[in-house]
C-alpha positions in Angstrom: 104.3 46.5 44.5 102.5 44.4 41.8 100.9 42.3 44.1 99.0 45.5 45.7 98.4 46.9 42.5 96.8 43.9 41.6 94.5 43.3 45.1 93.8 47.3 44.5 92.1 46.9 40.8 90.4 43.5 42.2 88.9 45.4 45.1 88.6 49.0 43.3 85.1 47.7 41.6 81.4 48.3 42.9 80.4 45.0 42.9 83.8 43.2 44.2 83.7 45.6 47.0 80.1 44.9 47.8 81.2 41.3 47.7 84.0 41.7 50.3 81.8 43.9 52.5 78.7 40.9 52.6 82.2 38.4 52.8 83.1 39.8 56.2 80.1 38.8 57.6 81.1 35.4 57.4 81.3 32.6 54.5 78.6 32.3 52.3 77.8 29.9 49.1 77.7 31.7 45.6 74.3 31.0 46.0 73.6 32.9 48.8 76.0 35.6 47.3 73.5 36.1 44.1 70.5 36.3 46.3 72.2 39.2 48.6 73.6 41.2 45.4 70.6 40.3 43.3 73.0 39.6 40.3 73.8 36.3 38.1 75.4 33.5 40.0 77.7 33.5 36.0 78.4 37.4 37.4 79.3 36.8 40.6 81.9 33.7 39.8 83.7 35.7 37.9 84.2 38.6 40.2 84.8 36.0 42.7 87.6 34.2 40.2 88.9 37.5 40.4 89.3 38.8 43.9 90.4 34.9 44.5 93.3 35.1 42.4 94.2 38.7 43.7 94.3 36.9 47.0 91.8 38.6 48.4 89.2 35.9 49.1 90.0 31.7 49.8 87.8 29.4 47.6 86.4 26.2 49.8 84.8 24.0 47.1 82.8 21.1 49.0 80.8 18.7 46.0 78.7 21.1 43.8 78.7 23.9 46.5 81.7 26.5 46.7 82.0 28.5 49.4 83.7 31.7 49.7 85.4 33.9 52.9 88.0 36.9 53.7 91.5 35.9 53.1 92.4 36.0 57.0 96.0 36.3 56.8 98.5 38.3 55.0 99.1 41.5 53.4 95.9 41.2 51.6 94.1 40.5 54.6 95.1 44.0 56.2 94.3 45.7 53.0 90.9 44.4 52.6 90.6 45.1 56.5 91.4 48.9 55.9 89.5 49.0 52.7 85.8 47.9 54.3 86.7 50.1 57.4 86.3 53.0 55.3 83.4 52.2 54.0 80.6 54.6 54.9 77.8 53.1 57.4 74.8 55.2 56.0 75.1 53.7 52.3 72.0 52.9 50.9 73.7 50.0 48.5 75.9 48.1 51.4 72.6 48.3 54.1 70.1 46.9 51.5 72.7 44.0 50.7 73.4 43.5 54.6 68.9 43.4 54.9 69.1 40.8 51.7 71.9 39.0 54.2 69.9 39.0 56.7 67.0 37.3 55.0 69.2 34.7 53.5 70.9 33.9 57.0 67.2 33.5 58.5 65.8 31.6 55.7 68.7 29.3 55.9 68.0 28.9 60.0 64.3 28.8 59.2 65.1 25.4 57.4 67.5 23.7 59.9 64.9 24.6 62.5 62.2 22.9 60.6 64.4 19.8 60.3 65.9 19.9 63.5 61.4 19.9 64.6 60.8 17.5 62.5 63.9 14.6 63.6 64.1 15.5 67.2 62.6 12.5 68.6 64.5 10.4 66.4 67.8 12.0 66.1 69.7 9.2 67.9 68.1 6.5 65.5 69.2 8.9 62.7 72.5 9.4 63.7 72.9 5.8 64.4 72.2 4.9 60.4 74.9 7.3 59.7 78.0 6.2 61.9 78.2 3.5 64.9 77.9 5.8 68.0 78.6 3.3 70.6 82.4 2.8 68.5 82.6 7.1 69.0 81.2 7.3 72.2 84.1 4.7 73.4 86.5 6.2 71.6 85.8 9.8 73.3 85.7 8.3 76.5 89.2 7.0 76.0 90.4 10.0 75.0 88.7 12.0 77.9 90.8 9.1 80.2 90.3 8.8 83.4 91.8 11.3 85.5 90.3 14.0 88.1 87.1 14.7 86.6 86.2 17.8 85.7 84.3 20.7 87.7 82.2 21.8 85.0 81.8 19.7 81.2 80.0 21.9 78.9 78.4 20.0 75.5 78.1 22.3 72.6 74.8 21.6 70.2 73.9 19.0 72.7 70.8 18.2 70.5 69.2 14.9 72.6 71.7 15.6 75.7 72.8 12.0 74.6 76.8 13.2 75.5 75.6 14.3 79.0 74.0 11.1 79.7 77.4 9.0 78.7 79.6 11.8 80.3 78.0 12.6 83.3 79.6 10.6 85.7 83.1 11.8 84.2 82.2 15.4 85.8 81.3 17.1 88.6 79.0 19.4 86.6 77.7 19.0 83.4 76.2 21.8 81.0 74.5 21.1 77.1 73.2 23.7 74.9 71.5 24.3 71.7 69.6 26.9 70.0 67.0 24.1 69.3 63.6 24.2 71.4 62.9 20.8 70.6 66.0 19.5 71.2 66.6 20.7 74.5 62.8 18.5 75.6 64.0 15.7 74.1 67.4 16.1 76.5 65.6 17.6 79.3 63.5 14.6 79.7 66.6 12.1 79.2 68.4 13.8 81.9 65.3 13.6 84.2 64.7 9.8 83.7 68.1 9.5 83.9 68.3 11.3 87.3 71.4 13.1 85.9 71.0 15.4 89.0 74.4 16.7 87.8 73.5 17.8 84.5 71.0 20.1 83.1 70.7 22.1 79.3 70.3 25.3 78.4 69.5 27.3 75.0 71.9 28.7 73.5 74.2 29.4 70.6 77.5 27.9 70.1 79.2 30.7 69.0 77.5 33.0 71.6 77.7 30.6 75.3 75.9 32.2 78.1 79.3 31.0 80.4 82.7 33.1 81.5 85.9 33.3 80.4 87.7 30.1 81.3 84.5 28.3 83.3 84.9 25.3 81.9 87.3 22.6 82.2 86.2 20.2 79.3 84.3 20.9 76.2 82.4 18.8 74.0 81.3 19.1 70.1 79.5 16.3 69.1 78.7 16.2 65.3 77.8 19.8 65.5 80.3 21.6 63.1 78.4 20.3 60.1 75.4 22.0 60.8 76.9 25.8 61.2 77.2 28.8 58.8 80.9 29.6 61.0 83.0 26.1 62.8 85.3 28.3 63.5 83.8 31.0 65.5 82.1 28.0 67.4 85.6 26.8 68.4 86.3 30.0 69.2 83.8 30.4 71.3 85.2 26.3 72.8 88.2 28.0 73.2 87.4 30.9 75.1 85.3 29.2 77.7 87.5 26.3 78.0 90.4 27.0 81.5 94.0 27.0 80.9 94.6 23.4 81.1 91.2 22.7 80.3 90.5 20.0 76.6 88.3 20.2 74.0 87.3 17.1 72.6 85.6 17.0 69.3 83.5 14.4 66.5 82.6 15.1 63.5 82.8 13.9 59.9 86.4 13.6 57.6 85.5 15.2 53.9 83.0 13.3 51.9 80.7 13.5 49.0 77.1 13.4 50.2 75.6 15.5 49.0 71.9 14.5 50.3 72.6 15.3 53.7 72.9 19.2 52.8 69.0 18.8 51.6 67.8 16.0 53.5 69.9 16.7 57.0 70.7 20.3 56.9 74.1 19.5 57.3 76.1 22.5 56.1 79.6 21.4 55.4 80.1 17.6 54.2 83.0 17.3 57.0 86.4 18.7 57.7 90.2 17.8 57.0 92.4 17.2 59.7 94.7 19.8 58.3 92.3 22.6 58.6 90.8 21.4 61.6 94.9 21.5 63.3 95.2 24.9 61.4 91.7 26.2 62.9 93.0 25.2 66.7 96.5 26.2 66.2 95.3 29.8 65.2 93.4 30.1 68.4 96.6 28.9 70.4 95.5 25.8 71.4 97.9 22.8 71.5 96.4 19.7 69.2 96.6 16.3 69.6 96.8 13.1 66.9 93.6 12.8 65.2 91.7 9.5 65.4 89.8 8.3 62.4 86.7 5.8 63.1 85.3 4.3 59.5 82.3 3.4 59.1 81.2 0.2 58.0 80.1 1.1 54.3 83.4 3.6 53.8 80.7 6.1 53.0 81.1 8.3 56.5 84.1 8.3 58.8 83.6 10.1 62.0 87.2 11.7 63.0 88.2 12.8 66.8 90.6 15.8 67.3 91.3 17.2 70.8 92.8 20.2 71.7 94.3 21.7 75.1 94.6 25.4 76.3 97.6 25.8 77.2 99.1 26.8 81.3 101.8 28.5 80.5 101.3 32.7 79.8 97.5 32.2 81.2 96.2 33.8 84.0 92.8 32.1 84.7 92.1 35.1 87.2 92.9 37.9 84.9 91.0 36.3 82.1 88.0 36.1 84.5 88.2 39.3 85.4 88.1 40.4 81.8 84.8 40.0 81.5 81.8 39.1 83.8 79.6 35.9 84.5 77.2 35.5 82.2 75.8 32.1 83.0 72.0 32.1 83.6 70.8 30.6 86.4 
């Protein structure tokens, strides 16, 4: 009883609400959250301090950035669910915050685009001053081992298409996309002087994959995670495409404090822990595997490995195809 009480006068506030409605959009920064309610970033941490101790919301502090989302499990979580379900569509206050959203969302892509422009050519230089990607590339490979190869790979954020050139030949098929114009040149001409006749990239967006349920039988995330607003609904989106029996293999930093890549890289998260990573999969019932950390030669960056496996049993890859239809683009 006190604990509702308590999530009930958190919530029952104009701006806490508004907060919570913008929250279930997706996690923003406090900074983004003052630009969409056009109040105090002082304001708005302490209505945040508040709805976090109700339980409400979850707190993700990463260096001088704090980011904020929907408490996604629990009592709480149903309450807040019911709560922003009632809310009425047509309200002048919650539509002009969810335009102010909007703006901030496409600012914030207007800037990774620019980057991404900018460093396309020399994105595999760039990547190679951070980590040593002949040490990760191996490492994936050994993980991917080397049994039946797979009828279709698919390479989320494929940037340079420099996983479908190493992969390629560990696949019957191979798919890369990216929302990235610029990129996908830069890959589209590797793969041609590569005469990767088996490969070939498409735009797209890694939470939004232009492929069926189930289509693919290995998928690949690259030092992608970084650079999105939401991992999780990308790895949602891994999991959904990915065949019962199918693996998802993925890079990408362990927690660390530069912050210069946020300005200078557009990287959006500085890494992940393996425990939320393993929680992230876990929720989407995939089956995890030992995490394998790569260090790199200053300490400053360590490039971790997690793979994941959808699970036989309780699938029916036919039934889940039939759930929805094709909608790969020839």
């Amino acid at each position: 009883m006190d604990e509702l009480l308590t999530a009930l006068r958190a919530a029952g506030e104009p701006t806490r609400l508004r907060i919570l409605a913008t929250l279930a959009s997706g996690e923003l920064a406090v900074s983004e959250l003052t630009q969409v309610l056009l109040q105090s970033q002082p304001r708005i941490s302490r209505h945040l301090k508040l709805l976090a101790d109700a339980g409400l919301v979850r707190r993700h502090p990463e260096g001088s950035w704090v980011f904020y989302r929907l408490e996604d499990s629990g009592g709480s979580a149903q309450m807040v669910s019911q709560l922003l379900a009632a809310l009425p569509g047509d309200d002048h206050v919650l539509l002009r915050d969810k335009e102010r959203l909007a703006q901030v969302r496409a600012e914030r892509a207007a800037r990774a685009q620019a980057y991404f422009a900018t460093n396309a050519v020399g994105w595999d230089e760039l990547r190679a001053r951070h980590i040593p990607e002949t040490q990760v590339e191996a490492a994936m490979a050994d993980l991917i081992g080397d049994g039946e190869n797979p009828s279709l790979l698919v390479d989320l954020g494929t940037g340079t298409g420099r996983m479908l050139e190493v992969f390629a030949g560990r696949a019957v098929r191979a798919i890369g996309f990216d929302i990235s114009p610029d990129m996908l040149t830069i890959a589209r001409d590797k793969i041609d002087r590569a005469g990767l006749d088996n490969c070939q990239v498409r735009q797209g967006d890694c939470a939004n994959v232009p492929l069926a349920d189930g289509e693919a039988e290995l998928v690949v995330m690259h030092q992608v995670l970084h650079f999105l607003d939401d991992p999780q609904a990308a790895l949602a989106e891994a999991e959904r495409i990915t065949a019962p029996g199918g693996q998802i293999l993925i890079a990408d930093f362990l927690p660390h404090d530069l912050e210069f890549l946020r300005d200078e890289h557009a990287h959006r998260r500085l890494g992940f822990a393996d425990a939320d990573m393993e929680k992230w999969l876990s929720r989407l019932g995939l089956t995890s595997g030992s995490a394998r950390h790569l260090p790199a030669a200053d300490n400053d960056l360590t490039v971790a490995l997690w793979t994941a496996q959808k699970p036989i049993s309780g699938q029916n890859n036919g039934a889940r195809k039939g759930q929805s239809k094709a909608r790969e683009r020839n």
